[in-house]
Predicted model as a PDB file, atoms N, CA, C, CB and O in Angstrom, pLDDT in the B-factor column:
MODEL        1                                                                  
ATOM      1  N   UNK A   1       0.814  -1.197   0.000  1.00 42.00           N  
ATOM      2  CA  UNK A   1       0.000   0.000   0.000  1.00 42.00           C  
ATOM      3  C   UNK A   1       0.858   1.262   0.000  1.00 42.00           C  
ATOM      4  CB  UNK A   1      -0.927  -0.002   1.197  1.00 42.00           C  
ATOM      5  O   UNK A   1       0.545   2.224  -0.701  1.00 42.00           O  
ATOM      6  N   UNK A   2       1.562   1.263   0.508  1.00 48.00           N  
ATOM      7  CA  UNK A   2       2.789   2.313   0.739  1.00 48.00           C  
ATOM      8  C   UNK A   2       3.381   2.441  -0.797  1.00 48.00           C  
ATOM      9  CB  UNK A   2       4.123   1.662   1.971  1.00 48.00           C  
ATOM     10  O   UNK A   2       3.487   3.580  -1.253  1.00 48.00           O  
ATOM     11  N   UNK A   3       3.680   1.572  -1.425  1.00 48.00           N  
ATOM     12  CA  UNK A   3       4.010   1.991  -2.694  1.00 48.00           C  
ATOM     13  C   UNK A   3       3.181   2.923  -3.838  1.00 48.00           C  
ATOM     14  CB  UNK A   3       4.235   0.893  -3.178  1.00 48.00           C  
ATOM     15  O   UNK A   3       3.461   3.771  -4.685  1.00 48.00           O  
ATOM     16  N   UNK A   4       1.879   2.168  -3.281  1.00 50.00           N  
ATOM     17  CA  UNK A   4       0.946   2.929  -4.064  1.00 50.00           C  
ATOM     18  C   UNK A   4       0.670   4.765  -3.447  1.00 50.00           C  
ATOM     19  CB  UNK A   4      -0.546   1.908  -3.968  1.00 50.00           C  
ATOM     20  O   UNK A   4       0.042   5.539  -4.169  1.00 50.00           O  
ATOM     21  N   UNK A   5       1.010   5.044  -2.617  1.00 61.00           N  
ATOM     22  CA  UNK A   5       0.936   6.091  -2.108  1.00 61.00           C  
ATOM     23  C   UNK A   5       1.982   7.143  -2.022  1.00 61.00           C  
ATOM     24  CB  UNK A   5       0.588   5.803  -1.181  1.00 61.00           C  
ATOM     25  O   UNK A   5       1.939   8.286  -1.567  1.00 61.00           O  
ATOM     26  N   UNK A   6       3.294   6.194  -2.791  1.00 76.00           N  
ATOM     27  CA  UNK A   6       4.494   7.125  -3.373  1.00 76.00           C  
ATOM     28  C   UNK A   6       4.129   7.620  -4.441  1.00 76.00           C  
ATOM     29  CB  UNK A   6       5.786   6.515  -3.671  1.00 76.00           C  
ATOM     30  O   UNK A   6       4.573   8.768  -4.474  1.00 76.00           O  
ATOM     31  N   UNK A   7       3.598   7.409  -5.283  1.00 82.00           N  
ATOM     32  CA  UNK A   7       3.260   7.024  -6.536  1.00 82.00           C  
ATOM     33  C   UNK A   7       2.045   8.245  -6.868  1.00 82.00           C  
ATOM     34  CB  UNK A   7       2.758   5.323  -6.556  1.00 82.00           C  
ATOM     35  O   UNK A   7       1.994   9.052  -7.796  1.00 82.00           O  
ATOM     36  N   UNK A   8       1.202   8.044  -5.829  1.00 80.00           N  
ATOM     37  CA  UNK A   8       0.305   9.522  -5.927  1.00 80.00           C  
ATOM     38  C   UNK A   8       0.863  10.844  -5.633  1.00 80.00           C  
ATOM     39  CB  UNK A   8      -0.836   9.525  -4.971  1.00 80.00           C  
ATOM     40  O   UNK A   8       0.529  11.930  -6.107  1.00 80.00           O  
ATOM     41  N   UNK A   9       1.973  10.507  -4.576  1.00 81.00           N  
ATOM     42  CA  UNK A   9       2.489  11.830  -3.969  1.00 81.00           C  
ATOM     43  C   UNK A   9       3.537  12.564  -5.302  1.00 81.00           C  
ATOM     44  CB  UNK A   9       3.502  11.413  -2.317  1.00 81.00           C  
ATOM     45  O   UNK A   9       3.798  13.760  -5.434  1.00 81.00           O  
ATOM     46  N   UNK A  10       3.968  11.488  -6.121  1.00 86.00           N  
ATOM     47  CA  UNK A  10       4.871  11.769  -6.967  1.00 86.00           C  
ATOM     48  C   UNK A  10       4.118  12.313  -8.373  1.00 86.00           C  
ATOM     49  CB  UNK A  10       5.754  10.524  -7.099  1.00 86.00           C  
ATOM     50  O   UNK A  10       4.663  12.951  -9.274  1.00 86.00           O  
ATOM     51  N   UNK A  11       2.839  11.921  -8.312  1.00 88.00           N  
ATOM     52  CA  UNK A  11       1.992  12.322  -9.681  1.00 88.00           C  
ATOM     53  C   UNK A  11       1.671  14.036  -9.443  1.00 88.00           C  
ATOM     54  CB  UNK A  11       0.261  11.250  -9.816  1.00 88.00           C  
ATOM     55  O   UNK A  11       1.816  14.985 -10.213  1.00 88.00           O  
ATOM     56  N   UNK A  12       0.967  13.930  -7.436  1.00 87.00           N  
ATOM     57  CA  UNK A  12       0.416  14.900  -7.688  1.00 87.00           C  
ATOM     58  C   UNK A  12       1.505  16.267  -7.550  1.00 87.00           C  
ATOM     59  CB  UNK A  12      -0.764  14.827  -6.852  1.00 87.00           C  
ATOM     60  O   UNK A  12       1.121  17.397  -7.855  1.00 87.00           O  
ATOM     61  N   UNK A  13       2.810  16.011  -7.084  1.00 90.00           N  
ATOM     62  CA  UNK A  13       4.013  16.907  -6.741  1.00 90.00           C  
ATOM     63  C   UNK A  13       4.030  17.279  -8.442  1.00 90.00           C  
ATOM     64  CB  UNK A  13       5.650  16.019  -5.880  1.00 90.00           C  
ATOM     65  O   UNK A  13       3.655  18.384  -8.835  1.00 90.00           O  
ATOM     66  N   UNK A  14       4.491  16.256  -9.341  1.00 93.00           N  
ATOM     67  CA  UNK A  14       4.464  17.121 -11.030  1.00 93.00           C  
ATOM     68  C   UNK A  14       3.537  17.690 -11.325  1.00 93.00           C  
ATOM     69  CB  UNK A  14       4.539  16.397 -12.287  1.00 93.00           C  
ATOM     70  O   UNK A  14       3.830  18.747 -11.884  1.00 93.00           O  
ATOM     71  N   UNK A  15       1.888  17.419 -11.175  1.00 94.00           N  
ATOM     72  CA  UNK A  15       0.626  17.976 -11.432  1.00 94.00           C  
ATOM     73  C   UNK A  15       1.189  19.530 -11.252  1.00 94.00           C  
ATOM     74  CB  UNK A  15      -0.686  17.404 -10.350  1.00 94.00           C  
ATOM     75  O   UNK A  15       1.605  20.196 -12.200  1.00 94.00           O  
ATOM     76  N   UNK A  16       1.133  19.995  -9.876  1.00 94.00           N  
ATOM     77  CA  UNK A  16       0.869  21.181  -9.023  1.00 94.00           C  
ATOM     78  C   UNK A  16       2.256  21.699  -9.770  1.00 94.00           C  
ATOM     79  CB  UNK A  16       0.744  21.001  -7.096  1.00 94.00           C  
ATOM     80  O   UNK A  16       2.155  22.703 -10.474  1.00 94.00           O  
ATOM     81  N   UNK A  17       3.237  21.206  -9.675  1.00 94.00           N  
ATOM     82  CA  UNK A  17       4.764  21.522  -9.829  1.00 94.00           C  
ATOM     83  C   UNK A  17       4.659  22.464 -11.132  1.00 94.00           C  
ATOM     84  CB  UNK A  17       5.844  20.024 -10.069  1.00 94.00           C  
ATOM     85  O   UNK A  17       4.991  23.641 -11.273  1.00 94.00           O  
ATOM     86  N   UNK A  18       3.927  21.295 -12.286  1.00 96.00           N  
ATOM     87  CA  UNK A  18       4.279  21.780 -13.295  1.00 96.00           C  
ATOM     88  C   UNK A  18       2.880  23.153 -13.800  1.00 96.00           C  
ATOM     89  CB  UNK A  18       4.570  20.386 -14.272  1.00 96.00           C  
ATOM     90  O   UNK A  18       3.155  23.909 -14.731  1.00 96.00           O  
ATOM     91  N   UNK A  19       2.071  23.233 -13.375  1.00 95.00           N  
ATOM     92  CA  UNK A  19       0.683  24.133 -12.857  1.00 95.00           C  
ATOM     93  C   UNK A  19       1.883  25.418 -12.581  1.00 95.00           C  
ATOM     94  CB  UNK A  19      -0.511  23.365 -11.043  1.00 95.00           C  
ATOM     95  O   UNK A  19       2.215  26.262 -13.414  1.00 95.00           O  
ATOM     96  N   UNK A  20       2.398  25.284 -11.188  1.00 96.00           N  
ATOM     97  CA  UNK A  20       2.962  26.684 -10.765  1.00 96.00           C  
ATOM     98  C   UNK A  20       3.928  27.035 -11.408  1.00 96.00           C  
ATOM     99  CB  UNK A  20       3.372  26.840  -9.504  1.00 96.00           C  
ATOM    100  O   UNK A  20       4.428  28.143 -11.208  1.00 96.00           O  
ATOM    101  N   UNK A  21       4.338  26.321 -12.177  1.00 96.00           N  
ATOM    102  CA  UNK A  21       5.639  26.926 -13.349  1.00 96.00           C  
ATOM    103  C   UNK A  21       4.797  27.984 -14.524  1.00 96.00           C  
ATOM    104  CB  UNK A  21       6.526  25.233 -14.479  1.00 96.00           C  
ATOM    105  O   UNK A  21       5.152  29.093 -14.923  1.00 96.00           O  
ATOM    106  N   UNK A  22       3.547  27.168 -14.894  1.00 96.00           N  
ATOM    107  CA  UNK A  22       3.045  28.384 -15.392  1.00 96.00           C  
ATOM    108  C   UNK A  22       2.972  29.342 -15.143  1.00 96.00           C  
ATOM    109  CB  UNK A  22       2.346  28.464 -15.582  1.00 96.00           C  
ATOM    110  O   UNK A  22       3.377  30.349 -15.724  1.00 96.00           O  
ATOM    111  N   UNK A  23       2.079  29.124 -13.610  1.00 96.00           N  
ATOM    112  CA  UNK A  23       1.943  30.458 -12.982  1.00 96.00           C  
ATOM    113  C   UNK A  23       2.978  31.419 -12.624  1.00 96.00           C  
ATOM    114  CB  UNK A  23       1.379  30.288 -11.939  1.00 96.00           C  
ATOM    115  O   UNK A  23       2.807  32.610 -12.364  1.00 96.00           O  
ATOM    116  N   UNK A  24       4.342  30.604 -12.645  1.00 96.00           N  
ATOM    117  CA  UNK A  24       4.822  31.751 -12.115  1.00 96.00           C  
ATOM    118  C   UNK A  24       5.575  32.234 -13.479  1.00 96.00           C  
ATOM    119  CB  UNK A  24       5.748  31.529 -10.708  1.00 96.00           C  
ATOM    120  O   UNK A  24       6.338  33.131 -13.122  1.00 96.00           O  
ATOM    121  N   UNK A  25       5.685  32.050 -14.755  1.00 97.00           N  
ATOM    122  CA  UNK A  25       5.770  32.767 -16.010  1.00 97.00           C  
ATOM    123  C   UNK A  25       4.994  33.556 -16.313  1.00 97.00           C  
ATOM    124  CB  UNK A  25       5.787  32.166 -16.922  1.00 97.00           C  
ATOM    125  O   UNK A  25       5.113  34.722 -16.687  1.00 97.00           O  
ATOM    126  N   UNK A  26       3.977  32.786 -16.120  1.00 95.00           N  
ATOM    127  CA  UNK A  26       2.600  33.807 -16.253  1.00 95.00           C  
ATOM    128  C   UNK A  26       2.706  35.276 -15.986  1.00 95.00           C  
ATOM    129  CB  UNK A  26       1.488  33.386 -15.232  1.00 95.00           C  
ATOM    130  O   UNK A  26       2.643  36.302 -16.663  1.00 95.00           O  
ATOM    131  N   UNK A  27       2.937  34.891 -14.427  1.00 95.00           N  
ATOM    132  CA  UNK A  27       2.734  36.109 -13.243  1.00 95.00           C  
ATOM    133  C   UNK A  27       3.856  36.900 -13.823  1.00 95.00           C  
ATOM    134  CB  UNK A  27       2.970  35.668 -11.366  1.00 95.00           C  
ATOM    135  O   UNK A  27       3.484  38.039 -14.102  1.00 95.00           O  
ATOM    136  N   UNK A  28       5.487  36.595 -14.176  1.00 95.00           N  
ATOM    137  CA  UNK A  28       6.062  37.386 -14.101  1.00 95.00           C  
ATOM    138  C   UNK A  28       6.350  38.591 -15.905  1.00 95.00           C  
ATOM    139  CB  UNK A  28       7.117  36.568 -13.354  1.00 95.00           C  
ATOM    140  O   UNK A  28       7.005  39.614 -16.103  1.00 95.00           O  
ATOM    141  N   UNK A  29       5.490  37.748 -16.785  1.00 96.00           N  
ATOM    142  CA  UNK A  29       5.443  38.344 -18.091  1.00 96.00           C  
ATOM    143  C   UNK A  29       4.295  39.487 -18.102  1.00 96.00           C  
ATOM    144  CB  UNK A  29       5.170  37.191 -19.194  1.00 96.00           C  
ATOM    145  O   UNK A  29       4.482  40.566 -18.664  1.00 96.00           O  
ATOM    146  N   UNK A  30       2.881  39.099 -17.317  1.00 94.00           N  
ATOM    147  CA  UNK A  30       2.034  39.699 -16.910  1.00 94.00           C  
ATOM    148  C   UNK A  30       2.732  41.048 -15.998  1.00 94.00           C  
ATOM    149  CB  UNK A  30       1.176  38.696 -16.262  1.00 94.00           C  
ATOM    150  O   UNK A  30       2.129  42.117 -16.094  1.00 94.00           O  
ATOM    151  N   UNK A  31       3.547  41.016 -15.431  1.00 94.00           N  
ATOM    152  CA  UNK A  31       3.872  41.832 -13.734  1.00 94.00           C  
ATOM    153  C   UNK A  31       2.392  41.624 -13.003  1.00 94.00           C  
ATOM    154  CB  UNK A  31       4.303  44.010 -13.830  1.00 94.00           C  
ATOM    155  O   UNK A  31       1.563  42.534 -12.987  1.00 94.00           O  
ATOM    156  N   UNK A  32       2.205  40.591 -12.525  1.00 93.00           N  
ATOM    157  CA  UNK A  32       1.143  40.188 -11.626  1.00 93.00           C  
ATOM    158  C   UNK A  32       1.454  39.594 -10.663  1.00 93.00           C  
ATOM    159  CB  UNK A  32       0.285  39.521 -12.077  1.00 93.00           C  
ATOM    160  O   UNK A  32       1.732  38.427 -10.938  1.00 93.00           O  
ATOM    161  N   UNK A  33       1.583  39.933  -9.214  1.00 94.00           N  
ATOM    162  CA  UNK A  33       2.020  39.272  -7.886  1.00 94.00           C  
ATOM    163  C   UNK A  33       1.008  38.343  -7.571  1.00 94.00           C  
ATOM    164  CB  UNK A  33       2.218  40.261  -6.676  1.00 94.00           C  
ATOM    165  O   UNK A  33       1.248  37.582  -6.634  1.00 94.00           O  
ATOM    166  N   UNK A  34      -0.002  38.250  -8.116  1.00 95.00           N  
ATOM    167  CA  UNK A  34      -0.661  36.838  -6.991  1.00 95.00           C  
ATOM    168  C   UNK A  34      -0.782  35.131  -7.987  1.00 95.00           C  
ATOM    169  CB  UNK A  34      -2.909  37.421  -6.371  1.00 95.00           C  
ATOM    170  O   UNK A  34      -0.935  34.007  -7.509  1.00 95.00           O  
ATOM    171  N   UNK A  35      -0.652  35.505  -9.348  1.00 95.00           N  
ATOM    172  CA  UNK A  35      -0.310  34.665 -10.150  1.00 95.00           C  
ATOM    173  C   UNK A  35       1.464  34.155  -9.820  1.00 95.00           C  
ATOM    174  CB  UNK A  35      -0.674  35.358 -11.551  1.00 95.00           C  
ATOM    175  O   UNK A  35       1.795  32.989  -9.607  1.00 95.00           O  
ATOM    176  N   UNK A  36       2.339  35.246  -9.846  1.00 95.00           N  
ATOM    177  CA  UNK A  36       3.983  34.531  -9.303  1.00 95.00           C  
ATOM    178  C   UNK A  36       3.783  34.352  -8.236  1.00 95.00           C  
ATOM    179  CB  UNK A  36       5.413  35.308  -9.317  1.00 95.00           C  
ATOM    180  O   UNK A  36       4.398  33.304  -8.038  1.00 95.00           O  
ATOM    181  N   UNK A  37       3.020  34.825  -6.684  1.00 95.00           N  
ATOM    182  CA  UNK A  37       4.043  34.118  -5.364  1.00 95.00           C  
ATOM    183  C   UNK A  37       2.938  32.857  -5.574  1.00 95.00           C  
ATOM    184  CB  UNK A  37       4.165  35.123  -3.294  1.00 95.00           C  
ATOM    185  O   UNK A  37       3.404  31.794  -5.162  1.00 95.00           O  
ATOM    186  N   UNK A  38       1.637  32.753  -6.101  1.00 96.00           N  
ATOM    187  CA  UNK A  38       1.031  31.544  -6.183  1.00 96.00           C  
ATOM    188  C   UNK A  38       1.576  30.520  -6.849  1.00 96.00           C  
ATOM    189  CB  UNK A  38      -0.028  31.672  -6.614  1.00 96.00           C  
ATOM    190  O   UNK A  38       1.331  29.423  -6.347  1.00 96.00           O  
ATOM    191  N   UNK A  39       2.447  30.515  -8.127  1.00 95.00           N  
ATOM    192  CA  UNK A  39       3.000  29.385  -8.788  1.00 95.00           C  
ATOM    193  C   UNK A  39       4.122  29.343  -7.600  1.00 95.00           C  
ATOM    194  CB  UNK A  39       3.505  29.579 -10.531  1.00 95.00           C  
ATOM    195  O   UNK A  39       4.260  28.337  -6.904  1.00 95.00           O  
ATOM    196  N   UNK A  40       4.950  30.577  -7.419  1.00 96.00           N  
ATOM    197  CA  UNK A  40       5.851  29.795  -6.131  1.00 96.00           C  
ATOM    198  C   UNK A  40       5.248  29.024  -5.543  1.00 96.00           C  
ATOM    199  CB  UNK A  40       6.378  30.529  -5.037  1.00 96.00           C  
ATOM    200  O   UNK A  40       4.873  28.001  -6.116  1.00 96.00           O  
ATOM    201  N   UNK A  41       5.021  29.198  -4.524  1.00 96.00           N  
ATOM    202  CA  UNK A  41       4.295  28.336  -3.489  1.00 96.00           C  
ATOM    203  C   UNK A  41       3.745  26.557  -4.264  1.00 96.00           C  
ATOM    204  CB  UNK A  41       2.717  29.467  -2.958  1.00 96.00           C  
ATOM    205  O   UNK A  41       3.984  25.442  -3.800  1.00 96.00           O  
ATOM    206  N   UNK A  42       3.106  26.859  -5.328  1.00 95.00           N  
ATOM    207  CA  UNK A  42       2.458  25.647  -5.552  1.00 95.00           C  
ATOM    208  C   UNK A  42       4.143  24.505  -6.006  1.00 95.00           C  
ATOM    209  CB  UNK A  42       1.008  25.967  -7.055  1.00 95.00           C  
ATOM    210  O   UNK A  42       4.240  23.278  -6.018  1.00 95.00           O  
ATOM    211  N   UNK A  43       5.070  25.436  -6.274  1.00 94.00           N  
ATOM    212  CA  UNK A  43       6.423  24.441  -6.428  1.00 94.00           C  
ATOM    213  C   UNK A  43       6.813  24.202  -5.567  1.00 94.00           C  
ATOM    214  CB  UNK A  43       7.500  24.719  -7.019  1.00 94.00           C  
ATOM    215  O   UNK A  43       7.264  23.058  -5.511  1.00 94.00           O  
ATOM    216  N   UNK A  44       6.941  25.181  -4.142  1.00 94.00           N  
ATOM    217  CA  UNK A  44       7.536  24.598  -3.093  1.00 94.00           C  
ATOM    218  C   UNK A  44       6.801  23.810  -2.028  1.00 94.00           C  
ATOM    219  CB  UNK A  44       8.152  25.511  -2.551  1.00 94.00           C  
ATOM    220  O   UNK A  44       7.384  22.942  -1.379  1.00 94.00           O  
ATOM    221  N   UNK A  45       5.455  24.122  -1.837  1.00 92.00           N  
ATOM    222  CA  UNK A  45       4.967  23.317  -0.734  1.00 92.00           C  
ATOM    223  C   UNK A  45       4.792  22.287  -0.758  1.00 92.00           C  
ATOM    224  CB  UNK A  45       4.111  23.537  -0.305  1.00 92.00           C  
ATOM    225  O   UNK A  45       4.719  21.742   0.343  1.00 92.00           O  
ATOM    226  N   UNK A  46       4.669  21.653  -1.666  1.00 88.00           N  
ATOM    227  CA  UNK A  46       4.814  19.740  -1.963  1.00 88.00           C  
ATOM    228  C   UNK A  46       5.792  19.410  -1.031  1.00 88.00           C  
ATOM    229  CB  UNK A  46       5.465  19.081  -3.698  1.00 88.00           C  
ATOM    230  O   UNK A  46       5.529  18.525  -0.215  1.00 88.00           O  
ATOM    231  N   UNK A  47       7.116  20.088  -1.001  1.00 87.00           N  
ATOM    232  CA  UNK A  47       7.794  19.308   0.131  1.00 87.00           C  
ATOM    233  C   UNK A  47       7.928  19.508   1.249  1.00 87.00           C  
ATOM    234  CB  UNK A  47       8.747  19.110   0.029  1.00 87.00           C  
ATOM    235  O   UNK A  47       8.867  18.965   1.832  1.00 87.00           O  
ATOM    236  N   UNK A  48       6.989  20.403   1.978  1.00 89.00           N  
ATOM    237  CA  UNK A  48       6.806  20.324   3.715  1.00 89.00           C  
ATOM    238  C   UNK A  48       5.644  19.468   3.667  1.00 89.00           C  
ATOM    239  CB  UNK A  48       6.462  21.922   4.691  1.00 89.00           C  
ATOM    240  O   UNK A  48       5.718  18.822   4.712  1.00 89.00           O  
ATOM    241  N   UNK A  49       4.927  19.212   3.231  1.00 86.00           N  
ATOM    242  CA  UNK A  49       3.405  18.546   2.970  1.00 86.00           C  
ATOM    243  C   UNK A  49       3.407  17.063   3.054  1.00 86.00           C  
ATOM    244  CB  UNK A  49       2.798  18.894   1.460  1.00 86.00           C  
ATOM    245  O   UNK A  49       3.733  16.530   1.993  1.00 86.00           O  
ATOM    246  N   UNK A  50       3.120  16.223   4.066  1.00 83.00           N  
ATOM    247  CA  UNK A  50       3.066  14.663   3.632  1.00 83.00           C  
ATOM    248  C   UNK A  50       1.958  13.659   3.668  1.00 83.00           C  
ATOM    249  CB  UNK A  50       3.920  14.038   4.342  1.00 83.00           C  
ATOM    250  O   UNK A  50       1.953  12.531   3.174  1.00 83.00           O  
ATOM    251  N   UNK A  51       0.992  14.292   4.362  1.00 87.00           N  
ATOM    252  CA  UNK A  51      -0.491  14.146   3.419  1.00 87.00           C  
ATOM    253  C   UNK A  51      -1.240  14.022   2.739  1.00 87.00           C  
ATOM    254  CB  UNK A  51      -0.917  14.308   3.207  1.00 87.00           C  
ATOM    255  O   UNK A  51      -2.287  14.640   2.935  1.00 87.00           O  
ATOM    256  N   UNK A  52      -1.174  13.564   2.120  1.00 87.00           N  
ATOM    257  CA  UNK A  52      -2.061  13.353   0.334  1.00 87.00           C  
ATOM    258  C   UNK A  52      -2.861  14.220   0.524  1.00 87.00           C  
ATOM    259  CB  UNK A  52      -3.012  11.835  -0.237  1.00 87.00           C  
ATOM    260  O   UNK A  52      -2.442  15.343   0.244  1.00 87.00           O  
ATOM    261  N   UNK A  53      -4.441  14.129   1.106  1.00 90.00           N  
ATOM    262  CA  UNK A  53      -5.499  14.757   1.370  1.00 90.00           C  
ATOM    263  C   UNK A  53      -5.160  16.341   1.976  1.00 90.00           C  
ATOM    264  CB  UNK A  53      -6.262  13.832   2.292  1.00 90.00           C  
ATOM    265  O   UNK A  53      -6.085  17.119   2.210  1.00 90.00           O  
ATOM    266  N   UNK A  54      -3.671  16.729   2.206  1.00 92.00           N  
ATOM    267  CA  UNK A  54      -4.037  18.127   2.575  1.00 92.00           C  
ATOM    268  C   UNK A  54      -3.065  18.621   1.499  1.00 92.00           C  
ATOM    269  CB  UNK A  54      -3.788  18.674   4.263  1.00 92.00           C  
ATOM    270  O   UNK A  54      -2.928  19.817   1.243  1.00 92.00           O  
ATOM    271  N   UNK A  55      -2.344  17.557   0.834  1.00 90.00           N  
ATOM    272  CA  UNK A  55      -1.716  18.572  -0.455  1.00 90.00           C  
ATOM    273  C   UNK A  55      -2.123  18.582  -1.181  1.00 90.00           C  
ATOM    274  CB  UNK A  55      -0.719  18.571  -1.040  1.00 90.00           C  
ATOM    275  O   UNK A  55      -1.645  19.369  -1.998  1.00 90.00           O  
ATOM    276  N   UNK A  56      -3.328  17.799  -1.628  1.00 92.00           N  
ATOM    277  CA  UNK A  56      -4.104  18.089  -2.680  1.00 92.00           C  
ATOM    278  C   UNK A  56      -5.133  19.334  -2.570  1.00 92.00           C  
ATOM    279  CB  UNK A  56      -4.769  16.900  -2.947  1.00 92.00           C  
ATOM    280  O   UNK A  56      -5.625  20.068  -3.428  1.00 92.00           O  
ATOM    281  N   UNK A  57      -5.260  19.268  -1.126  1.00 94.00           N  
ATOM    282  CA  UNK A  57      -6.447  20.749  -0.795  1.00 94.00           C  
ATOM    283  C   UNK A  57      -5.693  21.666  -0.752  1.00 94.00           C  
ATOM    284  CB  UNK A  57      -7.389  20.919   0.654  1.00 94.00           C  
ATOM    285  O   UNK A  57      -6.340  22.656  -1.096  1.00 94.00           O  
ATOM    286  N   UNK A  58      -4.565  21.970  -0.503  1.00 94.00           N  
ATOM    287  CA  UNK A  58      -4.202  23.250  -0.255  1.00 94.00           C  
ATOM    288  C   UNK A  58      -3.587  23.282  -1.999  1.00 94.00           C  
ATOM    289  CB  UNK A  58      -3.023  23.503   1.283  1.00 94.00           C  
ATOM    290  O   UNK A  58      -3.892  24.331  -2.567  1.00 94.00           O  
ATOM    291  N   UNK A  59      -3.051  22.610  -2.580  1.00 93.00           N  
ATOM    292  CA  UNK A  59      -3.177  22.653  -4.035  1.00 93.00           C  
ATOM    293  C   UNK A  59      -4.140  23.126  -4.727  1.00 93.00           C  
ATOM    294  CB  UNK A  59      -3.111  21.656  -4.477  1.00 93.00           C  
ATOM    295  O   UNK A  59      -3.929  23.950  -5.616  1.00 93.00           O  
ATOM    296  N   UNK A  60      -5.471  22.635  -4.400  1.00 94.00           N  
ATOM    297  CA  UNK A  60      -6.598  23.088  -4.864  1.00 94.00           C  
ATOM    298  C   UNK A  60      -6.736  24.903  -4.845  1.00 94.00           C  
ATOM    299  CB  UNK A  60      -7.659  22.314  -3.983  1.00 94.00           C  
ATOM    300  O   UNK A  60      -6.935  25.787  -5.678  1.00 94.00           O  
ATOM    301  N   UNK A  61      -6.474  24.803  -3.224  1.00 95.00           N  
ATOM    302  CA  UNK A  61      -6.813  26.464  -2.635  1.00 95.00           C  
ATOM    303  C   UNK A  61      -6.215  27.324  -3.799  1.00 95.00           C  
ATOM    304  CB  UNK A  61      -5.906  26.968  -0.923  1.00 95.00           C  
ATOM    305  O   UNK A  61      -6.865  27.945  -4.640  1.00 95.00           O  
ATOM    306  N   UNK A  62      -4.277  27.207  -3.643  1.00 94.00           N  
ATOM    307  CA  UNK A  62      -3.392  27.505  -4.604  1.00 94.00           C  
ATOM    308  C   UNK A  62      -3.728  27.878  -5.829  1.00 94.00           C  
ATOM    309  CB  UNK A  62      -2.702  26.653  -4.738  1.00 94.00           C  
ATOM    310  O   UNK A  62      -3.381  28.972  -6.272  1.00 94.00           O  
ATOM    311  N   UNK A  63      -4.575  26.855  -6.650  1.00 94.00           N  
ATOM    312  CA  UNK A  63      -4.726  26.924  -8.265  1.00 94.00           C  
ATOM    313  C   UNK A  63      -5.690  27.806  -7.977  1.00 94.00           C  
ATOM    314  CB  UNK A  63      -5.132  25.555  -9.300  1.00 94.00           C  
ATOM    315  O   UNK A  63      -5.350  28.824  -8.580  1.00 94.00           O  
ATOM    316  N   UNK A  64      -6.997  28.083  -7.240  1.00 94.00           N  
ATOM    317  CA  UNK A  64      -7.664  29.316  -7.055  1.00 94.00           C  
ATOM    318  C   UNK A  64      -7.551  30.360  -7.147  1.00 94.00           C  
ATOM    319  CB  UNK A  64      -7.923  29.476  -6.413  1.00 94.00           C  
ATOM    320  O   UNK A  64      -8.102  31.262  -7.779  1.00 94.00           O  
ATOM    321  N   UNK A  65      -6.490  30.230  -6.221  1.00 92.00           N  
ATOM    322  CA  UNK A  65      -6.428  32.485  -6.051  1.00 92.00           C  
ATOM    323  C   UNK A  65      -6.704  32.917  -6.865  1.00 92.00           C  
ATOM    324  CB  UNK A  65      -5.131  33.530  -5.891  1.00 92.00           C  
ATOM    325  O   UNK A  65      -7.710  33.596  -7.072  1.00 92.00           O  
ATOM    326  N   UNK A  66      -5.476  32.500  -7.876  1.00 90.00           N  
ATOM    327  CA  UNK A  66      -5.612  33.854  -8.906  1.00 90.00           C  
ATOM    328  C   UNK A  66      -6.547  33.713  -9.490  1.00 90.00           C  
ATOM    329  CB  UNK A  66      -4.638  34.184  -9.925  1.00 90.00           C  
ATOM    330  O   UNK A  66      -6.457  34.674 -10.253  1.00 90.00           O  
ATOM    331  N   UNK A  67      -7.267  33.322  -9.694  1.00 90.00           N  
ATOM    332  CA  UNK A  67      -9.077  33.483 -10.406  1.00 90.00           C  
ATOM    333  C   UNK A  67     -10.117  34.334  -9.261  1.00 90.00           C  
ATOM    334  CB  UNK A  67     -10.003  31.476 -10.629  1.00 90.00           C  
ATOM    335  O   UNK A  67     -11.240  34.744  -9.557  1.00 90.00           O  
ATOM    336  N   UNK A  68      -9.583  34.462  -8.147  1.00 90.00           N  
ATOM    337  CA  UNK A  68     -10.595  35.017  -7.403  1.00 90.00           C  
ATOM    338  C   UNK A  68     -10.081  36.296  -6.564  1.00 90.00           C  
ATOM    339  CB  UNK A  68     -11.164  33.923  -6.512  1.00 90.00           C  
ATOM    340  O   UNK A  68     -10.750  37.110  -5.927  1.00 90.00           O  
ATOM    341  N   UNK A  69      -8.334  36.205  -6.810  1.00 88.00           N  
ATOM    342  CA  UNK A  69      -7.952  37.456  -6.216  1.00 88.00           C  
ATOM    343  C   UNK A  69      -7.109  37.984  -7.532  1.00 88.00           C  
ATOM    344  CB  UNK A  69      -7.048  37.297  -4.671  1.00 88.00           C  
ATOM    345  O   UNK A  69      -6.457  37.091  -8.072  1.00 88.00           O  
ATOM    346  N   UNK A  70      -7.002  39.502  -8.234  1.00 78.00           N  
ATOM    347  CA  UNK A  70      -6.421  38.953  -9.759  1.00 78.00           C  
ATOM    348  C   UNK A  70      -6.019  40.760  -8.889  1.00 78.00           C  
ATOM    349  CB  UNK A  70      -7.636  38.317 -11.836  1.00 78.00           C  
ATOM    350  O   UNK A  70      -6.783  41.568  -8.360  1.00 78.00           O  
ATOM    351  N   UNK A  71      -5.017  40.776  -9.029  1.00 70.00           N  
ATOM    352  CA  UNK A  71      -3.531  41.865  -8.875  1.00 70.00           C  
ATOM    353  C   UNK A  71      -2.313  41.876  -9.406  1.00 70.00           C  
ATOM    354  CB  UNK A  71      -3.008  41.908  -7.736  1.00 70.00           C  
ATOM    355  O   UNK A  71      -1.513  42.760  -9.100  1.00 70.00           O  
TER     356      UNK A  71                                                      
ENDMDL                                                                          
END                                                                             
């Protein structure tokens, strides 16, 4: 079972990983701060995070903002 649960952590770390790389091109071609520190964040917090169920939610939160806070 443990294997199978590397395996998600490792799908969903590229998912988000490769998500905030946009964002943070995005953000910085735009000059938009909540699109760049949001792709930051969505690259770095995968690795304080060892939870499945709360890195996928706070991932979730992440891919939000900038649709609901736009600066």
């Amino acid at each position: 079972m443990s294997e199978m649960n590397s395996w998600v952590g490792f799908v969903v770390y590229v998912i988000f990983g490769s998500i905030g790389l946009g964002y943070f091109v995005y953000g910085k071609k735009q000059k938009m701060v909540v699109p760049l520190f949001s792709g930051v964040a969505l690259m770095i917090y995968p690795y304080f995070i060892s939870s499945h169920l709360l890195l996928i939610s706070i991932g979730c939160v992440l891919l939000g903002l900038p649709y609901f806070i736009r600066y």
